[in-house]
N, CA and C atoms as an extended XYZ file, in Angstrom:
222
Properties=species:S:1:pos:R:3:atomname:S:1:resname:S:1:resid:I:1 pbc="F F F"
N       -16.190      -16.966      -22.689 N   UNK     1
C       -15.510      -15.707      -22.918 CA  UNK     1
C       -14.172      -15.727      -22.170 C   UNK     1
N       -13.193      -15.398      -22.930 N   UNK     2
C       -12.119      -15.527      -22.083 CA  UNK     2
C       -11.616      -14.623      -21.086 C   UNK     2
N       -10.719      -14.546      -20.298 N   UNK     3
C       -10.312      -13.954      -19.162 CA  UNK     3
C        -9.610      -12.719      -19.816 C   UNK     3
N        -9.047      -11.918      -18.971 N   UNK     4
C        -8.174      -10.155      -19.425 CA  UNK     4
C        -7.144      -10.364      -18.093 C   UNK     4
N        -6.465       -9.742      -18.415 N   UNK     5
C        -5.024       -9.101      -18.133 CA  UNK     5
C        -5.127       -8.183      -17.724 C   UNK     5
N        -5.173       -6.937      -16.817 N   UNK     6
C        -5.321       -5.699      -17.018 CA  UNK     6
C        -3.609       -5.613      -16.737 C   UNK     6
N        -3.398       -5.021      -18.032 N   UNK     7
C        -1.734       -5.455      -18.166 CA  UNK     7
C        -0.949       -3.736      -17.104 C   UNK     7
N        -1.491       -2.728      -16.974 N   UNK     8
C        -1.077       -2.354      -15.793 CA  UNK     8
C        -1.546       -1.996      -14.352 C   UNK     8
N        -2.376       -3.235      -14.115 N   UNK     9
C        -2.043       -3.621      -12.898 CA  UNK     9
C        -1.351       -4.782      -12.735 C   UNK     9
N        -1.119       -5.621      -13.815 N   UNK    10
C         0.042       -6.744      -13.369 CA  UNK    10
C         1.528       -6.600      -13.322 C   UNK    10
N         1.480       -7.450      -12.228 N   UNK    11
C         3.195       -7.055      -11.756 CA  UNK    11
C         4.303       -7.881      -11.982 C   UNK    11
N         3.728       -8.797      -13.505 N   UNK    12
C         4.734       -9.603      -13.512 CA  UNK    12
C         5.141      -10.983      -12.575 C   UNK    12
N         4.457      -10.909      -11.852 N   UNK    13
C         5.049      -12.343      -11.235 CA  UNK    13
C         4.564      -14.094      -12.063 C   UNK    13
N         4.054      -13.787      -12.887 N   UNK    14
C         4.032      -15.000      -13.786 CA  UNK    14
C         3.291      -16.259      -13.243 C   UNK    14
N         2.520      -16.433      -11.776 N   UNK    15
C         2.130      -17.823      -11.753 CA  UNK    15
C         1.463      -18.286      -12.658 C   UNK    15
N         0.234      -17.367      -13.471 N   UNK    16
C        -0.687      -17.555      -14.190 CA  UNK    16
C         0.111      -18.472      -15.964 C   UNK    16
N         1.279      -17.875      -15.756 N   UNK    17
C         2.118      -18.613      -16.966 CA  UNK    17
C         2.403      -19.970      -16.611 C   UNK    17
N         2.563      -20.461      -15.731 N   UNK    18
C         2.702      -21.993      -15.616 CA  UNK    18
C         1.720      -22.460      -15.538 C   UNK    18
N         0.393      -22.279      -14.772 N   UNK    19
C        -0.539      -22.735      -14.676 CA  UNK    19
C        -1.287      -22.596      -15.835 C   UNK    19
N        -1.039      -21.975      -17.011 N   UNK    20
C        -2.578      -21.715      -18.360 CA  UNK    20
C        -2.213      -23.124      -19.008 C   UNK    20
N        -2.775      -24.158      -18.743 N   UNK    21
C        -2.917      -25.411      -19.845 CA  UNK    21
C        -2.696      -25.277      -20.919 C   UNK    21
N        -2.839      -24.033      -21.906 N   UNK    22
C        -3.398      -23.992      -23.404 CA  UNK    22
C        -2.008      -22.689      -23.989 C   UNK    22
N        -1.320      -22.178      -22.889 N   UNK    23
C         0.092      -21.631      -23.198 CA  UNK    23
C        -0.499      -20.270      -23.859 C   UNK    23
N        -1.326      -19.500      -23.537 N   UNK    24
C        -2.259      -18.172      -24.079 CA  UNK    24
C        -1.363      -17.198      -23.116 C   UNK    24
N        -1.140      -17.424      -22.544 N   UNK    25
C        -0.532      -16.102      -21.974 CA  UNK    25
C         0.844      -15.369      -22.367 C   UNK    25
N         0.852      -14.368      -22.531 N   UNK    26
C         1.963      -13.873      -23.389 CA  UNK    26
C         2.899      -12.880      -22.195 C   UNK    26
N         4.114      -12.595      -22.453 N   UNK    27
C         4.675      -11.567      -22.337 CA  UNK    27
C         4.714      -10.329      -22.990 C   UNK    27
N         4.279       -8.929      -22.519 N   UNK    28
C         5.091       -7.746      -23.297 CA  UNK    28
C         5.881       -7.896      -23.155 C   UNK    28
N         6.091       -6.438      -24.402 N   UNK    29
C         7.522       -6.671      -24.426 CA  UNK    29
C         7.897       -5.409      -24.101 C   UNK    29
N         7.736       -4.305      -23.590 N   UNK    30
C         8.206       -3.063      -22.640 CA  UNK    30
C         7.578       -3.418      -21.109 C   UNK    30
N         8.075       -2.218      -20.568 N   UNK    31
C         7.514       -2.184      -19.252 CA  UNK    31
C         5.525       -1.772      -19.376 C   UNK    31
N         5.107       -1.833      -18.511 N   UNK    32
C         3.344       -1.135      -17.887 CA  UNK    32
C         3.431        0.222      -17.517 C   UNK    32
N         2.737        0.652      -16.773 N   UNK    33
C         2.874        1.961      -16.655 CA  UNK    33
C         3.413        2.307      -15.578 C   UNK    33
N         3.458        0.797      -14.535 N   UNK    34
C         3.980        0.931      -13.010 CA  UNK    34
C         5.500        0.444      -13.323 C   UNK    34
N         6.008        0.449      -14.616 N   UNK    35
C         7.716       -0.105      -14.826 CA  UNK    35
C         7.611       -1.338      -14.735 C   UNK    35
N         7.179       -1.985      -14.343 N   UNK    36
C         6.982       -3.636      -14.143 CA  UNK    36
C         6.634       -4.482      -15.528 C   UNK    36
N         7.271       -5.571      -15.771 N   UNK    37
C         6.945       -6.712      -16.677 CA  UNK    37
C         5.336       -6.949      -16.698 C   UNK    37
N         4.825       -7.503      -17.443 N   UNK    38
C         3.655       -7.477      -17.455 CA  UNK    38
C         3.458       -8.829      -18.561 C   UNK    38
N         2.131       -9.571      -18.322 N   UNK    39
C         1.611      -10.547      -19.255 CA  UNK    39
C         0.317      -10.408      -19.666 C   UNK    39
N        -0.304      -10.530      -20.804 N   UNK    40
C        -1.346      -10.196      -21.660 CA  UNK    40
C        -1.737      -11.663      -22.265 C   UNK    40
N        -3.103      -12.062      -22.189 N   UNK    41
C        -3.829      -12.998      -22.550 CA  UNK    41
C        -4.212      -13.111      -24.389 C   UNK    41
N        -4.031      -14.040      -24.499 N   UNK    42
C        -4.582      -14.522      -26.108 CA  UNK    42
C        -5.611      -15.029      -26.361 C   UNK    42
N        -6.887      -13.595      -26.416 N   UNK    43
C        -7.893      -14.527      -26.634 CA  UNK    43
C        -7.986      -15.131      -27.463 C   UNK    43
N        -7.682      -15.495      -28.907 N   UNK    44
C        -7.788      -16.738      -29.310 CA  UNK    44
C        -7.467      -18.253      -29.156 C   UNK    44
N        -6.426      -17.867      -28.215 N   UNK    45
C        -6.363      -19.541      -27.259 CA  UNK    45
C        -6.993      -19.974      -26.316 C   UNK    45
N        -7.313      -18.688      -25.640 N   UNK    46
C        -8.339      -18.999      -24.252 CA  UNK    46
C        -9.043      -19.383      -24.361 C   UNK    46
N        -9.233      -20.740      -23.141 N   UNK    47
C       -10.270      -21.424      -23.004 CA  UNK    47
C       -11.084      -21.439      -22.402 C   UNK    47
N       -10.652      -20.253      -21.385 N   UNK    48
C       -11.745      -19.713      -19.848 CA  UNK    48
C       -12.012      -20.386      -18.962 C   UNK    48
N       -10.925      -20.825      -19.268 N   UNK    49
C       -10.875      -21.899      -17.661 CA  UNK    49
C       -10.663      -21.474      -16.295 C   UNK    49
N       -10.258      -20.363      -16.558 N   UNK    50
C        -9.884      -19.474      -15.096 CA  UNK    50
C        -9.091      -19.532      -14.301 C   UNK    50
N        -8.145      -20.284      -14.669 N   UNK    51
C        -6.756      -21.124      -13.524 CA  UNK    51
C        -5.700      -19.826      -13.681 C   UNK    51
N        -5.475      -18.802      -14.443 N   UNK    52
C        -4.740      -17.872      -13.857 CA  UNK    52
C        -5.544      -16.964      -13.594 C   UNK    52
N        -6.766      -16.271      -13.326 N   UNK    53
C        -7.813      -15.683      -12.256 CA  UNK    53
C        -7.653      -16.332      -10.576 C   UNK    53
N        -7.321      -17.990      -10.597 N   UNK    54
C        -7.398      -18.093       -9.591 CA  UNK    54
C        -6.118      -18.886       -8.797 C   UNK    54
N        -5.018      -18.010       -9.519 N   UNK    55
C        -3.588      -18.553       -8.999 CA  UNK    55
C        -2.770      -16.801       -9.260 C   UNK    55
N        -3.542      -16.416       -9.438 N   UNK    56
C        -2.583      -14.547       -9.601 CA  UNK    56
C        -3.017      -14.289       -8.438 C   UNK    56
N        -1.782      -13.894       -7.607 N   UNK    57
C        -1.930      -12.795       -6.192 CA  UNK    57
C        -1.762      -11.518       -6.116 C   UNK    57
N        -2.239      -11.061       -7.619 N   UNK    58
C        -2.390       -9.920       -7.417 CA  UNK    58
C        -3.854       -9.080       -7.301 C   UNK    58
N        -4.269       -8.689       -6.792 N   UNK    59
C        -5.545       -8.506       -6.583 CA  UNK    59
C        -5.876       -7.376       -8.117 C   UNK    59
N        -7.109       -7.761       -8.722 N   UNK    60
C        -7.258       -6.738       -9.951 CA  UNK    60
C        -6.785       -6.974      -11.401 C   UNK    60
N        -5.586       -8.248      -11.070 N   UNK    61
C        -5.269       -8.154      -12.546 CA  UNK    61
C        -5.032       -8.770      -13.385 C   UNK    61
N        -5.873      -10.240      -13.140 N   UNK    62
C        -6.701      -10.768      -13.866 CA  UNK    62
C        -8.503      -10.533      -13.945 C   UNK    62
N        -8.991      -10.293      -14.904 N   UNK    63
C       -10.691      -10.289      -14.973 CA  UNK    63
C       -11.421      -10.862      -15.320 C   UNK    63
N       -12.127      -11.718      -15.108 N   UNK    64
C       -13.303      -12.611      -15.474 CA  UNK    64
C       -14.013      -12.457      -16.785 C   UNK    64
N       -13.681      -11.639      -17.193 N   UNK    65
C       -14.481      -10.889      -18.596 CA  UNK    65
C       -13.248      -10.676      -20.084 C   UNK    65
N       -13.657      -10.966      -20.915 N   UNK    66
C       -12.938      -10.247      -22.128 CA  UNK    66
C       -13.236       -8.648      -22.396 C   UNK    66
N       -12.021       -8.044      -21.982 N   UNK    67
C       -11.571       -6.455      -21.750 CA  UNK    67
C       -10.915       -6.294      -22.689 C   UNK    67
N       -10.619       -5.819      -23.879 N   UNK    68
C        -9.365       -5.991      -24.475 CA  UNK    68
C        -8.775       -4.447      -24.472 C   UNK    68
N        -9.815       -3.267      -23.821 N   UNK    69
C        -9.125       -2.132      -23.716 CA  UNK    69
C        -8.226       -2.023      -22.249 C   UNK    69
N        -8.609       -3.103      -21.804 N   UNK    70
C        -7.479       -3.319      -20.464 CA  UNK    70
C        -6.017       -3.805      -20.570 C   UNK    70
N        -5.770       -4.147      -21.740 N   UNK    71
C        -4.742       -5.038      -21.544 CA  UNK    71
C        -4.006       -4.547      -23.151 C   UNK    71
N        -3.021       -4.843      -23.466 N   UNK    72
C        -1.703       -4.294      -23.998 CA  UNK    72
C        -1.186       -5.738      -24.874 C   UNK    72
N        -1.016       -6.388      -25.968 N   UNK    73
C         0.049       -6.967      -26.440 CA  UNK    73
C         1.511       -6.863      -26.713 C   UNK    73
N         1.400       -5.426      -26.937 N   UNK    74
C         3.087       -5.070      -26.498 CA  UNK    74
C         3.564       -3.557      -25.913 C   UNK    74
């Protein structure tokens, strides 16, 4: 099952974009609700590997679970 985004609590800092092997992670394209950039997962690419769960310093906003009412494509 693939990973979630909770696209406003992310703040944009992107490590999880260099690190996804399989290039699933997307940008919106407005701001979140905190004004901040934000990135949203593709579950159909995800492979659940978990490497941006465990390279995001943001606490909360990546999730271990497929959420898709958490997270925003644009």
């Amino acid at each position: 099952m693939p990973h979630t985004i909770a696209t406003d609590t992310c703040q944009g800092v992107a490590d999880c974009v260099d690190a996804c092997p399989v290039a699933c992670i997307k940008p919106g394209t407005i701001k979140n609700k905190k004004g901040t950039d934000y990135f949203w997962i593709d579950f159909s690419t995800c492979i659940d590997c978990g490497i941006c769960y465990q390279v995001c310093p943001v606490e909360g906003a990546v999730i271990a679970d497929e959420m898709p009412e958490l997270q925003r494509e644009t």
